[in-house]
C-alpha positions in Angstrom: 50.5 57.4 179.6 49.2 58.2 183.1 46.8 61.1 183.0 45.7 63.3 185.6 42.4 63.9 186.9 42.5 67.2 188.1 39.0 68.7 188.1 37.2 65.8 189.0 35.6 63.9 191.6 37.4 61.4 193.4 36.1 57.6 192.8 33.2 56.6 195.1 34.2 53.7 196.6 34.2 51.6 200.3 37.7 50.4 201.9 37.2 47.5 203.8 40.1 48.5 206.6 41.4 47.2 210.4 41.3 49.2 213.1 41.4 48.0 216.7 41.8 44.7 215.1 38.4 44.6 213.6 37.2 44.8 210.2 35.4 48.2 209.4 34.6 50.0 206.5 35.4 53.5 205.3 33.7 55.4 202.3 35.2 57.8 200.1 32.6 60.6 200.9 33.8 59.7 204.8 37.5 60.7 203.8 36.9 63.5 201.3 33.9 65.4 201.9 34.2 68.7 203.0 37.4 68.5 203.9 40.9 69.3 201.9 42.9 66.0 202.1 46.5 65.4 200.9 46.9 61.7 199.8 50.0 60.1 198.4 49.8 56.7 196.9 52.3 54.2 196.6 53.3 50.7 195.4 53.6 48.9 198.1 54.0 49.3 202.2 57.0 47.6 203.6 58.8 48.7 199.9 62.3 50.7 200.0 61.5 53.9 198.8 58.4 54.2 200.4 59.4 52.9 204.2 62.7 55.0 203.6 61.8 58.7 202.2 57.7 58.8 201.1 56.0 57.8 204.3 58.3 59.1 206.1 58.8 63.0 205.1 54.8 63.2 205.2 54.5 62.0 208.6 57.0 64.4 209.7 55.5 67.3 207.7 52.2 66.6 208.5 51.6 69.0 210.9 52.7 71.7 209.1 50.2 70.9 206.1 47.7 71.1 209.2 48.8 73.9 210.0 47.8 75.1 206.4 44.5 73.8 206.3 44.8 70.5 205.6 42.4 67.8 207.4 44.1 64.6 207.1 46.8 63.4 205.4 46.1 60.2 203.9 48.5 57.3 202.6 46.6 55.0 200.0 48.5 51.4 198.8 47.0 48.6 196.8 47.8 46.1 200.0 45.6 44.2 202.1 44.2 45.7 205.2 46.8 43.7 207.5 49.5 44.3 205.4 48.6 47.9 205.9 48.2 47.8 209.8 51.5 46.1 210.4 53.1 49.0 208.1 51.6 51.5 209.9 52.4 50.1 213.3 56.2 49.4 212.2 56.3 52.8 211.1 55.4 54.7 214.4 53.9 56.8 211.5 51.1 58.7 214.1 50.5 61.1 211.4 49.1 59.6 208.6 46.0 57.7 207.7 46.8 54.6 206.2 44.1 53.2 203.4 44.3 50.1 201.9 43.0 49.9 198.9 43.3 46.1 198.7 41.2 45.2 195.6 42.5 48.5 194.0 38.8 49.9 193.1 40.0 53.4 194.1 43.7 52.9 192.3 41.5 51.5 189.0 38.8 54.3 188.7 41.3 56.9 188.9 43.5 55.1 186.2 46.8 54.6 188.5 46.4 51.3 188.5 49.7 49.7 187.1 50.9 45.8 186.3 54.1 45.1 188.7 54.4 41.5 187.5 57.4 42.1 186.4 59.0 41.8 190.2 56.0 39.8 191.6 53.4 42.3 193.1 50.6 42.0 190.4 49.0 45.5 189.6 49.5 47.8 192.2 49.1 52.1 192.5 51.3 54.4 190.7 53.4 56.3 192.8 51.4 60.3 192.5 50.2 62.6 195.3 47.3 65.0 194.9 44.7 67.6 196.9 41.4 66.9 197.4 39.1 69.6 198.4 35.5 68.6 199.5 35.9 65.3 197.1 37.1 67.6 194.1 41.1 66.9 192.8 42.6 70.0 192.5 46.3 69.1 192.1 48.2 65.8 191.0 51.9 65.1 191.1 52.3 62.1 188.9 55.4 60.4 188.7 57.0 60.0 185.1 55.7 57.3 183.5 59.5 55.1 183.1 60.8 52.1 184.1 61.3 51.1 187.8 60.0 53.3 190.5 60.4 56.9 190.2 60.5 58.7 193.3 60.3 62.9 191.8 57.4 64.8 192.0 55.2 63.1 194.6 57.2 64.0 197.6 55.7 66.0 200.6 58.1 68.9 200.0 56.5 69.3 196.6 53.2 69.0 197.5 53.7 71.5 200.7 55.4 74.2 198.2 52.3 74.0 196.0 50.2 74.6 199.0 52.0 77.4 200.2 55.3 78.8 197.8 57.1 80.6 200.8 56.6 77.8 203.3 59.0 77.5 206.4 60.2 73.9 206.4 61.0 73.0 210.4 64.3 72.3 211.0 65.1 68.5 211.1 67.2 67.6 214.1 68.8 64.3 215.4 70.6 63.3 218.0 72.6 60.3 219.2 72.1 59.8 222.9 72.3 56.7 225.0 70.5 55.3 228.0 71.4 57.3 231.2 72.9 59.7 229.8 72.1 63.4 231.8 73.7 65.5 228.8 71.2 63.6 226.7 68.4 64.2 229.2 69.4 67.9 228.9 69.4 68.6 225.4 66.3 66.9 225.0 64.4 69.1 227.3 66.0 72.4 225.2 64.7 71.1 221.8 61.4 70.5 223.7 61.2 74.0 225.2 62.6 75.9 222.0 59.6 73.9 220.3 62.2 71.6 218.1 60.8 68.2 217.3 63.5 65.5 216.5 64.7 62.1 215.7 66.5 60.1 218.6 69.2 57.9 217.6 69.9 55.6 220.7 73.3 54.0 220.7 72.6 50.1 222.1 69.4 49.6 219.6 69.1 48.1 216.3 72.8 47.2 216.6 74.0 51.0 216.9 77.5 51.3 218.6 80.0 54.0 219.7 81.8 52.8 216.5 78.9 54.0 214.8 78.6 57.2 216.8 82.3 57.7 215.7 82.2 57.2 211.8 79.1 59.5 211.8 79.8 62.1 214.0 83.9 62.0 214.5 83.0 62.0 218.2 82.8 59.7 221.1 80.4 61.4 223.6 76.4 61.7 223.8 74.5 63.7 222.9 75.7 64.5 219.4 73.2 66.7 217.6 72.5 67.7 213.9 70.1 70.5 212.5 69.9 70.2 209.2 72.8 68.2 208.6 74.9 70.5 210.4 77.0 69.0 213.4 76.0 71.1 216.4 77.6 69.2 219.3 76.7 68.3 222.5 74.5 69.7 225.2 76.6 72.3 225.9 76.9 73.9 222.1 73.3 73.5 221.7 72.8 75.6 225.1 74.8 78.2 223.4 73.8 77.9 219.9 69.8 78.4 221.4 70.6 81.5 223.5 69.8 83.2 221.0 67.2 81.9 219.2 
């Protein structure tokens, strides 16, 4: 069984990372000490789960956890360093710090250290998330201890809500747009001005087509936006949907 280690000390140890393509070094009194850190570990960078929802949702809710208090925001993976710097360049993931914790010292001494051999990764971290404050662990989501890779408790939602209950989550737009378009152009610049940040899905990239655009949307013009999975329009129905926000 994994057990927490709320009310303790997080381990002492030094990450050999990459940064600016050199090697450096970071310690754990560098990343924790008086500061309040949210970290989120996971088994692997470059993984399903954790390129598809984990990394992702953090990054985007990272500044709102700043916003709260929070210093950093810290992904930790039992992965070599450049394993870890292509992840975090593929990722576009600006708002985290990525820590590899490649000879899983860290991941061992705070008993999250788990065999994978079973698909071929060796022992790796235990999916959990928990806040640090000033090098002390005050809260840890650990995922159930089952087979495969459960993905439950140590999401940024439920780490955000334990910060702060009555949280305000931002709204989470998207829009499909395409190159040249001026309706695009124009929505854009209302989102940015109403203080909206969003995902841009650009028909033309990544093999993204009108056919796409049509089977998603049941539309065949850009932009075509979405605020919280609700189908707004175009430019002109988020003009009038924002008059009045």
């Amino acid at each position: 069984m994994l057990g927490s280690s709320e009310g303790k000390k997080v381990p002492q140890v030094t990450f050999p990372i990459r940064r600016d393509n050199e090697w450096q070094s970071v310690t754990s009194n560098e990343l924790f000490t008086d500061q309040t850190v949210v970290v989120f570990a996971l088994p692997g960078a470059f993984t399903p789960t954790c390129s598809s929802t984990h990394l992702p949702r953090y990054n985007e809710l990272a500044p709102v956890f700043k916003e709260l208090g929070v210093d950093r925001v810290v992904c930790l993976s039992v992965n070599d360093p450049f394993v870890m710097q292509a992840w975090a360049e593929d990722q576009h993931a600006d708002n985290i710090e990525f820590i590899p914790d490649g000879n899983g010292d860290f991941t061992r001494e705070i008993g999250m250290l788990v065999s994978k051999s079973n698909v071929g990764f060796g022992d790796r971290s235990w999916r959990y998330s928990m806040l640090v404050k000033n090098g002390v662990i005050e809260k840890m989501f650990i995922e159930p201890d089952k087979p495969g890779d459960p993905f439950e408790v140590s999401d940024a939602d439920t780490m955000l809500h334990y910060i702060k209950p009555d949280v305000t989550l931002p709204a989470r737009v998207s829009l499909f747009t395409k190159p040249g378009c001026p309706h695009c152009t124009r929505a854009k610049a209302l989102l940015q001005k109403k203080g909206y940040k969003y995902e841009e899905i650009t028909l033309g990239a990544a093999g993204l087509s009108y056919s796409t655009l049509q089977a998603v949307t049941g539309r065949g013009t850009t932009p075509q936006i979405f605020i919280d999975g609700q189908l707004i329009g175009g430019a002109d129905e988020l003009e009038a949907l924002m008059a009045n926000r």
